[in-house]
Steps between C-alpha positions, in 0.01 A plus 500: 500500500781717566641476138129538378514842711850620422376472126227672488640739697752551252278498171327778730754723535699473175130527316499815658818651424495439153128548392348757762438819436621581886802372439587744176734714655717243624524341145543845334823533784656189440407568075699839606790333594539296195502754291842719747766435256812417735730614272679743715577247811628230220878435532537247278473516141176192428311701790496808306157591465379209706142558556266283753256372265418225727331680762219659243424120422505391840190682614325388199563165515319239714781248490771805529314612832353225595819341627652816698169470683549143544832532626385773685230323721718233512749641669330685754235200582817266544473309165179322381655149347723544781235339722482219236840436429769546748770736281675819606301851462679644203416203279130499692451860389601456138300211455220648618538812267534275223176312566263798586664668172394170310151519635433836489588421137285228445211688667519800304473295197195317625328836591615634152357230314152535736479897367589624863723740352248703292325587840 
């Protein structure tokens, strides 16, 4: 029931971040950041004009962010397959991020294909 919890939880949360209309400012931040060119702190010459794409994506993206806030509840409710699987907290915390971001993936695509999105 736990694991039941902890994803739903985390469909919750990362549903809202990258769909809600609340939550716009934050993605229009972290879109704001991608865009900084860091061409002026780059001291080597393949950094040169460097920009963090990534982090536009990432808040668009329920796989992207769907595993930060896996890893994030993770770590700070001890690990979920940790109580399932006896195996250190690092390795506990990325496992975890990696299977909320693969269900918050899979249920996106079942609500997408159901016409949730055109609400």
């Amino acid at each position: 029931m736990n694991f039941i919890f902890f994803i739903l939880i985390g469909f919750a949360i990362t549903n809202a971040f990258v769909f809600l209309h609340v939550f716009h400012w934050f993605r229009e931040l972290i879109s704001g950041l991608s865009d900084f060119d860091f061409y002026h702190l780059a001291q080597k010459e393949e950094l040169v004009g460097f920009r963090h794409a990534y982090l536009g994506r990432l808040v668009r993206c329920h796989a992207c962010f769907g595993f930060w806030v896996g890893a994030f509840l993770s770590f700070f409710s001890n690990g979920v397959i940790n109580k399932y699987i006896d195996i250190p907290l690092c390795l506990s915390v990325i496992g975890d991020g990696l299977i909320l971001s693969a269900c918050c993936f899979v249920l996106w695509l079942m609500l997408k294909n159901l016409g949730a999105e055109d609400l």
